[in-house]
C-alpha positions as CSV (number, residue, x, y, z in Angstrom):
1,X,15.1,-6.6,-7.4
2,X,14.5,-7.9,-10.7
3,X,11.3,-10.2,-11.9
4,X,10.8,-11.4,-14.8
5,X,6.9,-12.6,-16.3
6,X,5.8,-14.1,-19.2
7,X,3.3,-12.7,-21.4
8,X,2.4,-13.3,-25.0
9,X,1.9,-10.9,-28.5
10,X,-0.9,-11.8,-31.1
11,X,0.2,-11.5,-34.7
12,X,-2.1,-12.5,-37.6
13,X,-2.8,-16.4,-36.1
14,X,0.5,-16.6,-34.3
15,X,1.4,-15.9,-30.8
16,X,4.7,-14.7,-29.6
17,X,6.0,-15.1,-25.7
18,X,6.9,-11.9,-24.8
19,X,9.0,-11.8,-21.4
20,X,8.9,-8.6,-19.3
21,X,11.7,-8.0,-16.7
22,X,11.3,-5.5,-14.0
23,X,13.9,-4.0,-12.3
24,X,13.4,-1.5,-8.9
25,X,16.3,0.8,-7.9
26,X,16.8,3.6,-5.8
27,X,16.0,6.5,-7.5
28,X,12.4,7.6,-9.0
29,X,11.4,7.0,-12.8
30,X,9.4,5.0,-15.0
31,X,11.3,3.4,-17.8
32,X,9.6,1.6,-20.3
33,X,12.3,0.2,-23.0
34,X,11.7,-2.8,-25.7
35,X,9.8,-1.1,-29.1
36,X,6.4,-0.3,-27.0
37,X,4.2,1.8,-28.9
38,X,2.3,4.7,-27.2
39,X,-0.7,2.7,-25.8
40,X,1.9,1.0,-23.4
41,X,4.1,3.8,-22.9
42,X,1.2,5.1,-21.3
43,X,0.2,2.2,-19.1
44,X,1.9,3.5,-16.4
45,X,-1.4,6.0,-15.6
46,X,-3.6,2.9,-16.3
47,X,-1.3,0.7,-14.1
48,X,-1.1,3.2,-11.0
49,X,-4.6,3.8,-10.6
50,X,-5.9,0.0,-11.1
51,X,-3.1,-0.8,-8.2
52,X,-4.4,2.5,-6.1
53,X,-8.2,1.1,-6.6
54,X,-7.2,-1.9,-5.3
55,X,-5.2,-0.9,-2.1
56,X,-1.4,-1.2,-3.5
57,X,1.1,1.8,-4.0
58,X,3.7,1.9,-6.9
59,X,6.4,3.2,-4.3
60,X,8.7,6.2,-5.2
61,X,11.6,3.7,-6.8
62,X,13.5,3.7,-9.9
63,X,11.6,0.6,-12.6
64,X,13.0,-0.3,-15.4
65,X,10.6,-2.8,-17.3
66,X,12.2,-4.3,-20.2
67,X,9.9,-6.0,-22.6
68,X,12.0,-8.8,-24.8
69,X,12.1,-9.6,-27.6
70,X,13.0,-6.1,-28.4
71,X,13.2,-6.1,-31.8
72,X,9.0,-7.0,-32.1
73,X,6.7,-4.2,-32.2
74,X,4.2,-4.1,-29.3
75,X,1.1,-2.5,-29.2
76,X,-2.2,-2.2,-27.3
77,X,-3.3,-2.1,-24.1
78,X,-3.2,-6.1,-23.2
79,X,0.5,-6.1,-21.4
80,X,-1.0,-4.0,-18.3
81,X,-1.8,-7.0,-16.3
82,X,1.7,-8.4,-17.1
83,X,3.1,-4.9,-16.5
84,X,1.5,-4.5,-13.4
85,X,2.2,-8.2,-11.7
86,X,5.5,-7.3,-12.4
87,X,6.0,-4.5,-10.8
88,X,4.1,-5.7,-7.8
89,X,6.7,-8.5,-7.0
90,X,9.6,-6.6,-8.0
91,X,9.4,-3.9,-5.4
92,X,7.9,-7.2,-2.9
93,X,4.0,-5.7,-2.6
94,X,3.2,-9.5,-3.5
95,X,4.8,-12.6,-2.7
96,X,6.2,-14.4,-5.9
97,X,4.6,-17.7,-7.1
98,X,3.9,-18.9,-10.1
99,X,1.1,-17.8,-11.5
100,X,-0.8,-19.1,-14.9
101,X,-3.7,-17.4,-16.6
């Protein structure tokens, strides 16, 4: 299934959207692809136990998260709640609605 959600990218006094699209397949993995920089390469630890503290399961799938626009450096820790909605309605352990923060 693929999801897409919106987050956003601070630079200087400018903000950038930044879309994330998830995609679950059969198979196992964790691909993270769009210019992340090692704070969100590792999100997937940070991601799996918030979602295990809070009763949910990243299931054994195949995810793909795409973060566009590609060509824009991210960085930091602040795309994990993104990340992590994300993933949640992609492989349907949430219902999708639209949600604004």
């Amino acid at each position: 299934m693929l999801t897409k959600v919106y987050g956003s990218a601070v630079f200087g006094v400018e903000a950038q959207t930044i879309t994330i699209e998830v995609n679950t397949d059969i198979g196992i993995g964790y691909h993270l692809v769009g210019l992340p920089d090692n704070a969100i390469k590792e999100s997937n630890y940070r991601i799996a136990a918030a979602l295990q503290n809070n009763g949910y399961k990243i299931p054994g799938k195949k995810i793909t998260l795409n973060m566009a626009p590609a060509d824009l450096r991210k960085e930091g820790s602040a795309y994990d709640l993104t990340l992590a909605m994300g993933i949640l309605v992609s492989t349907s352990l949430i219902k999708e609605r639209h949600f604004i923060f």
